[in-house]
N, CA, C and O atoms as CSV, one atom per row, in Angstrom:
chain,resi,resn,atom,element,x,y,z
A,1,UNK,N,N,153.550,127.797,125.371
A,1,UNK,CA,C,154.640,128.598,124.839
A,1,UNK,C,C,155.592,127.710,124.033
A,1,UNK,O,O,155.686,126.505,124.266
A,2,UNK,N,N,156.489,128.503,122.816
A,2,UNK,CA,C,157.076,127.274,122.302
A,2,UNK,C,C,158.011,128.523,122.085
A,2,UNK,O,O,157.836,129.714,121.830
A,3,UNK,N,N,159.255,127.559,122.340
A,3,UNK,CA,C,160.824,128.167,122.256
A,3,UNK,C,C,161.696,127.784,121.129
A,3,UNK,O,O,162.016,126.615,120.916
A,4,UNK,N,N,162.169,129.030,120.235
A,4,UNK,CA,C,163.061,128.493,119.184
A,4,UNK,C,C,164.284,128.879,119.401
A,4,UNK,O,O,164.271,129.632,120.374
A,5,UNK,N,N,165.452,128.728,118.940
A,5,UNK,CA,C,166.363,129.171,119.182
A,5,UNK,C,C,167.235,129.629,117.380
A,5,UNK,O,O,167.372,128.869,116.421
A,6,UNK,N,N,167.570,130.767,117.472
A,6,UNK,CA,C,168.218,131.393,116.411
A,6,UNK,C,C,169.693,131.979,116.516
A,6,UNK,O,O,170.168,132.532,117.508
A,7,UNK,N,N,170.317,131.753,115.310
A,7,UNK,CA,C,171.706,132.106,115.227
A,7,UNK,C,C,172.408,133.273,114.758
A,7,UNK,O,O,172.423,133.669,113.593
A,8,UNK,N,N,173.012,133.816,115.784
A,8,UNK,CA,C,173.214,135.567,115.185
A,8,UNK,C,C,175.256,135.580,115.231
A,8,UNK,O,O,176.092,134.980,115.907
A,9,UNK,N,N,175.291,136.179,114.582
A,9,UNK,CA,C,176.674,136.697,113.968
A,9,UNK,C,C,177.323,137.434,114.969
A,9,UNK,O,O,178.438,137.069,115.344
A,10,UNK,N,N,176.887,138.226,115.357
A,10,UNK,CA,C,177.607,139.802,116.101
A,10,UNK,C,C,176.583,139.589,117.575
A,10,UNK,O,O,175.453,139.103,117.623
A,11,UNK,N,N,177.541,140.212,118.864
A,11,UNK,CA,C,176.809,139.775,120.139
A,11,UNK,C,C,176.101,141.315,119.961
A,11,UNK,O,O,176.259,142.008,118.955
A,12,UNK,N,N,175.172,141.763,121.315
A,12,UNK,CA,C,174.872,143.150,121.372
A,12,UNK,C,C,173.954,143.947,120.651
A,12,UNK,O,O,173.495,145.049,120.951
A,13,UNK,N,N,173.691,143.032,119.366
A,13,UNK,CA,C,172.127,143.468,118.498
A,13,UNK,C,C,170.915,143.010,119.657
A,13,UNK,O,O,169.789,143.502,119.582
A,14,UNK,N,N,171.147,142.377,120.341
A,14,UNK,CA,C,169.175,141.875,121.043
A,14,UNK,C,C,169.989,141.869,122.946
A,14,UNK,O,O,171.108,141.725,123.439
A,15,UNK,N,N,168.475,142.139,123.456
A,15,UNK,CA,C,168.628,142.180,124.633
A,15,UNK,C,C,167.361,141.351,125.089
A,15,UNK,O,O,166.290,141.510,124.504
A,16,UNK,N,N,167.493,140.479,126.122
A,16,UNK,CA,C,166.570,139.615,126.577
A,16,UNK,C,C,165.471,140.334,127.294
A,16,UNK,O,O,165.633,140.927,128.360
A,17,UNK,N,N,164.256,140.236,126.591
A,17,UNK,CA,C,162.852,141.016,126.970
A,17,UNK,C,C,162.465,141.882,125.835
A,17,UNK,O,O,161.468,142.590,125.973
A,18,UNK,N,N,163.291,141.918,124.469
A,18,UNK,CA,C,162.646,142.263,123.565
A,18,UNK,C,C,161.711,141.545,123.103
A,18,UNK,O,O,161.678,140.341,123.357
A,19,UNK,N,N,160.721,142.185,122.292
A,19,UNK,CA,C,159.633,141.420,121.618
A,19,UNK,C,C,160.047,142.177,120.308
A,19,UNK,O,O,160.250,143.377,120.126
A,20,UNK,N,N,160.140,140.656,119.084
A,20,UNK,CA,C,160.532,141.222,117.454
A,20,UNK,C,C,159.924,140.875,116.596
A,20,UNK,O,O,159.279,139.914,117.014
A,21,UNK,N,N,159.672,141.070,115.487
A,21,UNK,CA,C,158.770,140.061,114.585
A,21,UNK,C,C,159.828,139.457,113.824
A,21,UNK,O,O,160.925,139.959,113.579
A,22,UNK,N,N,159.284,138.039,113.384
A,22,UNK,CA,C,160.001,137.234,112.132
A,22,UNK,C,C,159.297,137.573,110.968
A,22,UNK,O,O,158.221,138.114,110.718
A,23,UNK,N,N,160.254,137.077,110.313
A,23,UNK,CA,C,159.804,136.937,108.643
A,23,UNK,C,C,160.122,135.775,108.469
A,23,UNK,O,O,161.113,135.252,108.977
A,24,UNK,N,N,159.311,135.216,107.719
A,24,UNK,CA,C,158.869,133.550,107.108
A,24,UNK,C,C,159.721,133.392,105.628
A,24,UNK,O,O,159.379,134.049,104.644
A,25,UNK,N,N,160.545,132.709,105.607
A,25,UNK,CA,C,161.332,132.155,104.092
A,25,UNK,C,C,160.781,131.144,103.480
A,25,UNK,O,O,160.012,130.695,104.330
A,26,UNK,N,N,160.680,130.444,102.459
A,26,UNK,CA,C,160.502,129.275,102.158
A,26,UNK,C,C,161.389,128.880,100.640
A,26,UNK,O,O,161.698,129.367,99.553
A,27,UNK,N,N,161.507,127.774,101.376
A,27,UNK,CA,C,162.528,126.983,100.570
A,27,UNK,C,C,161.860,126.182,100.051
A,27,UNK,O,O,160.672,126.316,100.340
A,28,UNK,N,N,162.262,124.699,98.836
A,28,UNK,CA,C,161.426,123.790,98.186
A,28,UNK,C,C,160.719,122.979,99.506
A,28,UNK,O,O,159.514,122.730,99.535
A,29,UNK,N,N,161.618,122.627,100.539
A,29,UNK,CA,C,161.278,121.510,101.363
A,29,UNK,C,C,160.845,121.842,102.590
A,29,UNK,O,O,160.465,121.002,103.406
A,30,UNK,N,N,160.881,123.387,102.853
A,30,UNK,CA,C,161.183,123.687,104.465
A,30,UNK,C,C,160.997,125.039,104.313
A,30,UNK,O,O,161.013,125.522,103.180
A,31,UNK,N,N,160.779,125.887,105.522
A,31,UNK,CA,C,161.224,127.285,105.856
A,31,UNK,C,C,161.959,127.661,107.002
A,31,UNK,O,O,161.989,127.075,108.084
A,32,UNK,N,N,162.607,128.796,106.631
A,32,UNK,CA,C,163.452,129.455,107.801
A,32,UNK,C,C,162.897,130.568,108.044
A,32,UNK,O,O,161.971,130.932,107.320
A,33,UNK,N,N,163.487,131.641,109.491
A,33,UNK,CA,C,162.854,132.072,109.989
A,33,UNK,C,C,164.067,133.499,110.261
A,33,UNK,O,O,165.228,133.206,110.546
A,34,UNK,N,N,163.691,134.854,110.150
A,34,UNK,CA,C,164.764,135.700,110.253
A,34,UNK,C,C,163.896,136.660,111.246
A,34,UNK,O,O,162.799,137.153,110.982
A,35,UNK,N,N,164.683,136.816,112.512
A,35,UNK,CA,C,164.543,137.714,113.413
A,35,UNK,C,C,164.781,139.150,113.477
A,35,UNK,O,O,165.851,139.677,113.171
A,36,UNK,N,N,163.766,139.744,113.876
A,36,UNK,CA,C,163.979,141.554,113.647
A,36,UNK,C,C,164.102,141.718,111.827
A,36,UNK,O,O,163.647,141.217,110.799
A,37,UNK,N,N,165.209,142.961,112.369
A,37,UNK,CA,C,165.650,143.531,111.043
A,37,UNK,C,C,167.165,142.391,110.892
A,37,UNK,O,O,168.309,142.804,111.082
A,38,UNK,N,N,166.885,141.194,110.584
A,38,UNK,CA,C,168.235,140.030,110.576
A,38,UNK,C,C,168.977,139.975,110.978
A,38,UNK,O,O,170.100,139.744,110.529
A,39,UNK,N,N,168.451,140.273,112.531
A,39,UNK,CA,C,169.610,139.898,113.849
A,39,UNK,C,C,170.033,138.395,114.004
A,39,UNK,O,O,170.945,137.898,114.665
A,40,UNK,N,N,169.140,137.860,113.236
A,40,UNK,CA,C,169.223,136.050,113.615
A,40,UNK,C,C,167.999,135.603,112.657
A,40,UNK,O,O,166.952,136.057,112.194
A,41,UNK,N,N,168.957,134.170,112.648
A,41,UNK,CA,C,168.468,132.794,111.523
A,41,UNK,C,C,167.993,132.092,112.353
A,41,UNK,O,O,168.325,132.026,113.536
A,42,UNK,N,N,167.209,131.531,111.832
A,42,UNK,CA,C,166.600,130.166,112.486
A,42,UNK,C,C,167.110,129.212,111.703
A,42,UNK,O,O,167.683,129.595,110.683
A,43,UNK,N,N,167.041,127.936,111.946
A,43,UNK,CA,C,167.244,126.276,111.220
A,43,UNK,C,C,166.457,126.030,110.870
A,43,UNK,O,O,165.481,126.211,111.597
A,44,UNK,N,N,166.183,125.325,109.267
A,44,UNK,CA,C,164.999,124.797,108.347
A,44,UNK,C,C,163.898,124.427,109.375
A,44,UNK,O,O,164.201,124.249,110.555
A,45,UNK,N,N,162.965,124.341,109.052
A,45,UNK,CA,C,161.922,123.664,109.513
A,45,UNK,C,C,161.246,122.952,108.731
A,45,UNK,O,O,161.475,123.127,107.534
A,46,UNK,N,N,159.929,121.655,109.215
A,46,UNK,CA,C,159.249,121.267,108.232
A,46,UNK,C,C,158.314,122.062,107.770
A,46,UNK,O,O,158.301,123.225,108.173
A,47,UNK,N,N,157.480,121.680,106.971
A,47,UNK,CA,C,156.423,121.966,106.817
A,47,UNK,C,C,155.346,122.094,107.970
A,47,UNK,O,O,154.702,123.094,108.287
A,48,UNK,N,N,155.324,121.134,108.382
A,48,UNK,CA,C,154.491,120.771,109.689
A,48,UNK,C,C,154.974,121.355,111.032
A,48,UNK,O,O,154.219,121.401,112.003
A,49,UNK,N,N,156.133,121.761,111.068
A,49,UNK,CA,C,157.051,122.685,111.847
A,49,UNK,C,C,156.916,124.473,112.463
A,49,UNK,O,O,157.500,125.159,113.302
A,50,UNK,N,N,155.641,124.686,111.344
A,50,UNK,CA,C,155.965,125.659,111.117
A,50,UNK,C,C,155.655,127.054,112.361
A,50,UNK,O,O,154.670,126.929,113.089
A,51,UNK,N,N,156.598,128.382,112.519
A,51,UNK,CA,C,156.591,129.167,113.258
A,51,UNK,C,C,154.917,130.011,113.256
A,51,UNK,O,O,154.990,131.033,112.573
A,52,UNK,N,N,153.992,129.869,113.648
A,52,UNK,CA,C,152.808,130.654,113.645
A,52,UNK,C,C,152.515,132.283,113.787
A,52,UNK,O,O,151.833,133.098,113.165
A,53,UNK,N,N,153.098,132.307,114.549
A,53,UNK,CA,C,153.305,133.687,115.628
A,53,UNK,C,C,154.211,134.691,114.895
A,53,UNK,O,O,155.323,134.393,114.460
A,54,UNK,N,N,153.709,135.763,114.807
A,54,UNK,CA,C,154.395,136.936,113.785
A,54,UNK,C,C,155.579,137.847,114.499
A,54,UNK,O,O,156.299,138.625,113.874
A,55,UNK,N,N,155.647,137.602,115.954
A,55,UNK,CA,C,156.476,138.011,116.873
A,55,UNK,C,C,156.738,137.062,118.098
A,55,UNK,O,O,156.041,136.309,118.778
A,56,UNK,N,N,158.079,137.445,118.072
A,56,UNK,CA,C,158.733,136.448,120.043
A,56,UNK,C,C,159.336,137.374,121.175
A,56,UNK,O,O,159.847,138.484,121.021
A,57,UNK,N,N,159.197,136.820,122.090
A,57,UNK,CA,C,159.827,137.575,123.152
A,57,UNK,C,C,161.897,137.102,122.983
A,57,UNK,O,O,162.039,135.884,122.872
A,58,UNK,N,N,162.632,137.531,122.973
A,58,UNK,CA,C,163.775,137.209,123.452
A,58,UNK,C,C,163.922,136.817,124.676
A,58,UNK,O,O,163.384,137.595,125.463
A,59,UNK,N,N,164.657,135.534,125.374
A,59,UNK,CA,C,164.446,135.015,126.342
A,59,UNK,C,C,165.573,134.917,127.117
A,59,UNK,O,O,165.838,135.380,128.226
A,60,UNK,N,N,166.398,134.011,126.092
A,60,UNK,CA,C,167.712,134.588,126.064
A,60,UNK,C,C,169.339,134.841,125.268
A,60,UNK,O,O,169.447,134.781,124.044
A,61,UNK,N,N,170.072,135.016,125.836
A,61,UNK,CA,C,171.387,135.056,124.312
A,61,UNK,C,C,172.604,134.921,125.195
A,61,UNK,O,O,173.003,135.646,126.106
A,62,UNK,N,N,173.109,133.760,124.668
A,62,UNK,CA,C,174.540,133.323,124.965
A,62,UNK,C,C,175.636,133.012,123.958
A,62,UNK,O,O,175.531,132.775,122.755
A,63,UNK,N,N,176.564,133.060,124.629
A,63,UNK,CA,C,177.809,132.550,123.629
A,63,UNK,C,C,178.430,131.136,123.740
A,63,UNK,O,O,179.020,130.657,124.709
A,64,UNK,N,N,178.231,130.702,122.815
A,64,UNK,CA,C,179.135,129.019,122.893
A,64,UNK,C,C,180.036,129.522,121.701
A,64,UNK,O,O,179.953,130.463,120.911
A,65,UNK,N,N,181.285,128.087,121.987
A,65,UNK,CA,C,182.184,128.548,121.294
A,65,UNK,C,C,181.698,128.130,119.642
A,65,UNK,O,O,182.710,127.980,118.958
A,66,UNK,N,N,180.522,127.927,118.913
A,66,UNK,CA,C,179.733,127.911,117.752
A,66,UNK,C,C,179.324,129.408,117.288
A,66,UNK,O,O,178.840,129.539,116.164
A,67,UNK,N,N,179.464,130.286,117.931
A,67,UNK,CA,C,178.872,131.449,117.873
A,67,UNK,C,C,177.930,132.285,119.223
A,67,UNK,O,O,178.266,132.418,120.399
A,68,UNK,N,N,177.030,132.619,118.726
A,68,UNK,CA,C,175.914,133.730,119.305
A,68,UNK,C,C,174.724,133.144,118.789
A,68,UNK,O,O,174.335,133.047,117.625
A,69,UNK,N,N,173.924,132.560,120.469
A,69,UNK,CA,C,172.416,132.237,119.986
A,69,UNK,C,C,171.716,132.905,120.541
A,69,UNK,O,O,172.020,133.502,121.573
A,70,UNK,N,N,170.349,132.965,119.839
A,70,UNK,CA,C,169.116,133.784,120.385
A,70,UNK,C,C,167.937,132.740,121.075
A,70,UNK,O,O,167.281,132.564,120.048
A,71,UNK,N,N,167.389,132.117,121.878
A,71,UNK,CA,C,165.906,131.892,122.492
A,71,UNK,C,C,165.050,132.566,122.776
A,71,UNK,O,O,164.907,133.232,123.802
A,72,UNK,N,N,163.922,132.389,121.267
A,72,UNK,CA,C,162.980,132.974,121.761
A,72,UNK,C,C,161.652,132.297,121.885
A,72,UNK,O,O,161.189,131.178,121.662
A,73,UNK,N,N,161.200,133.560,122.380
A,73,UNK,CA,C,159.662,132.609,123.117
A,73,UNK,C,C,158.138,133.142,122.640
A,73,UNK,O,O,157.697,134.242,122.973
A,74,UNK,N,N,157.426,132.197,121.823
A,74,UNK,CA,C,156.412,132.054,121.203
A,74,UNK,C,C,154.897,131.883,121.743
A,74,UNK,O,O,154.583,130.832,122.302
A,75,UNK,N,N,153.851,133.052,121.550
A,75,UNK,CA,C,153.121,132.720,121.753
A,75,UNK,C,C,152.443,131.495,120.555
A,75,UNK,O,O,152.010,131.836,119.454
A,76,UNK,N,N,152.471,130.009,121.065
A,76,UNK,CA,C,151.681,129.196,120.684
A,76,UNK,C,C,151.909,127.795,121.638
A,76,UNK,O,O,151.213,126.798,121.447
């Protein structure tokens, strides 16, 4: 299993035990990763980095004082 963690704006869009699909971005150097219908960002990745899995489970979502994060969990 492999765990990413994504950054969401507003609390109360995701509940832990959803399963969502991403969508794949790509940039010149890297890609990012957008959860659901863009409940949450992911952080660049490499190339070699990259997210496989077309859907994650939500694992979990907390608040630090940075915002609202998402962990989710990957089949790979």
């Amino acid at each position: 299993m492999r765990r990413e963690e994504f950054k969401m704006e507003r609390t109360g869009l995701l509940e832990v035990g959803q399963i969502l699909p991403i969508t794949e971005g790509k940039l010149p150097n890297s890609y990012y990763y957008t959860l659901g219908k863009a409940y949450a960002m992911s952080a660049n990745f490499a190339v070699g980095n990259r997210i496989k899995s077309g859907e994650g489970r939500v694992v979990d979502v907390r608040e630090t004082p940075k915002g609202f994060f998402v962990t989710v969990e990957f089949d790979e």
